[in-house]
C-alpha positions in Angstrom: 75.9 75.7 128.9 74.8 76.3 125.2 71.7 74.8 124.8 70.4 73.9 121.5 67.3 74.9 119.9 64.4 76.5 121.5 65.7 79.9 121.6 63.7 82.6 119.1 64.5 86.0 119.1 66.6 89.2 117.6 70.1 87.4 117.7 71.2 88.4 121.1 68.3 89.2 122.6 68.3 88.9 126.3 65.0 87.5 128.3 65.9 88.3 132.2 69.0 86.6 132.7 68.6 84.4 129.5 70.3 85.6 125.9 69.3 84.0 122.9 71.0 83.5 120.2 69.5 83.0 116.4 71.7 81.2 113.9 74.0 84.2 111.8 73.4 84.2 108.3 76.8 83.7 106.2 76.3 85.6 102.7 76.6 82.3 99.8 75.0 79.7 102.4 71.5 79.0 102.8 69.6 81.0 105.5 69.6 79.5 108.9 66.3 77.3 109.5 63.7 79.7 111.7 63.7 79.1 115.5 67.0 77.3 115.8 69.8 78.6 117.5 71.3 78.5 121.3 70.0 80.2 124.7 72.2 80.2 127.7 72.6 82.1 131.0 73.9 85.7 130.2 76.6 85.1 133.0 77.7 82.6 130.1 78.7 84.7 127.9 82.3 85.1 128.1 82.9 80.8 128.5 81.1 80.3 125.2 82.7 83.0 123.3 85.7 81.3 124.4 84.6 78.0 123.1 83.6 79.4 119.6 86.8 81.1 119.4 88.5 78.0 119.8 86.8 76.0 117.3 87.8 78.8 115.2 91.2 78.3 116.1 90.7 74.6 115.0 89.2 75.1 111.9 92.2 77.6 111.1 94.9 74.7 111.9 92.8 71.9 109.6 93.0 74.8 107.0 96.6 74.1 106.8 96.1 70.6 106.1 92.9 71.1 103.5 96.0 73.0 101.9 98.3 70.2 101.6 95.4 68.2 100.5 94.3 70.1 97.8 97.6 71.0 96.1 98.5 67.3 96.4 101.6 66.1 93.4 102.1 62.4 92.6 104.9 60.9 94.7 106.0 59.0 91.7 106.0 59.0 87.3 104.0 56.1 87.2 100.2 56.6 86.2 98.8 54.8 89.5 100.9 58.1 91.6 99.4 60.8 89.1 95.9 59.0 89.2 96.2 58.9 93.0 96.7 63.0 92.9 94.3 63.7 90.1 91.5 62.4 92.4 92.7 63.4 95.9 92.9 67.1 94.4 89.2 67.8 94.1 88.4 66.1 97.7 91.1 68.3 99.4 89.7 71.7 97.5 85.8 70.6 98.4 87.6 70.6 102.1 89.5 73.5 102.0 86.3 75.1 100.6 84.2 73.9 103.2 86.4 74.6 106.0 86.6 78.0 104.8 83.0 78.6 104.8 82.7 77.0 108.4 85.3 79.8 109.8 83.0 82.4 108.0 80.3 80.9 110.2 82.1 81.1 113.3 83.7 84.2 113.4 80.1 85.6 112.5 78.8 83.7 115.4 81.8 85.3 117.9 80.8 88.8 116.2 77.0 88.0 116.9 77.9 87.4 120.9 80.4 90.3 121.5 78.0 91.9 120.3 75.0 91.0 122.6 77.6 91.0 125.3 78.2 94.6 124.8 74.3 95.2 124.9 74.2 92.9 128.5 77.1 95.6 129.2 75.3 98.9 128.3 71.7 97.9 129.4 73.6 96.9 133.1 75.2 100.5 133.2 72.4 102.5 132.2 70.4 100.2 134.9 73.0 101.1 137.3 72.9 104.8 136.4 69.0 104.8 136.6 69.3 103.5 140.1 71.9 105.9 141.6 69.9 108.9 139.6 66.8 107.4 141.6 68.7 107.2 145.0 69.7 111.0 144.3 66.7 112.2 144.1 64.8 114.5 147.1 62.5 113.1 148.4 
């Protein structure tokens, strides 16, 4: 379960069986605040990529609609149907902005925990390897 806050640290570092993750930075967006972010349970891992990835996925289907909304035409000639579109136009580009800048959040995020996931991965293997090297050993 992602837990909010709290968790300082190299994004993705690992504390026993606990990764933290800092906040990604997103070039053009203010830097995260210090000593935010999520820890969780490195067993985790894979369930919250998941959930990231489909916020993602959501933020790609409302891009579709900030679309519409910022390349909105008057339904009519009459001045109230051209006003109507001459103001909507700028609230549905501030969206599509937005929305854009939110996926470049997110897909940093999913690239900042695959990428601690394949640390959890490789310290686990050389762990093992160090173990069964040990075991080999004469004695």
């Amino acid at each position: 379960m992602l837990d909010p806050g709290g968790g300082v640290g190299a994004v993705g570092g690992a504390v026993g069986s606990v990764v933290m993750m800092a906040a990604p930075s997103v070039m053009g967006a203010p830097p995260p605040p210090q000593g935010g972010g999520f820890k969780f349970k490195a067993e985790e891992l894979e369930r919250v990529i998941q959930q990231w990835e489909d916020l993602r996925d959501a933020l790609m289907t409302d891009e579709a609609d900030a679309v519409r909304m910022a390349h909105l035409r008057a339904p009519g000639r009459e001045f109230a149907s051209s006003d109507f579109a001459d103001q909507a136009n700028p609230s549905g580009k501030a969206f599509l902005v937005a929305n854009r800048r939110m996926q470049e959040y997110v897909t940093a995020y999913i690239d900042a925990l695959r990428t601690a996931k394949q640390r959890i991965s490789t310290r686990e293997e050389q762990s093992q390897s160090d173990i069964a090297q040990a075991g080999e050993q004469p004695t």
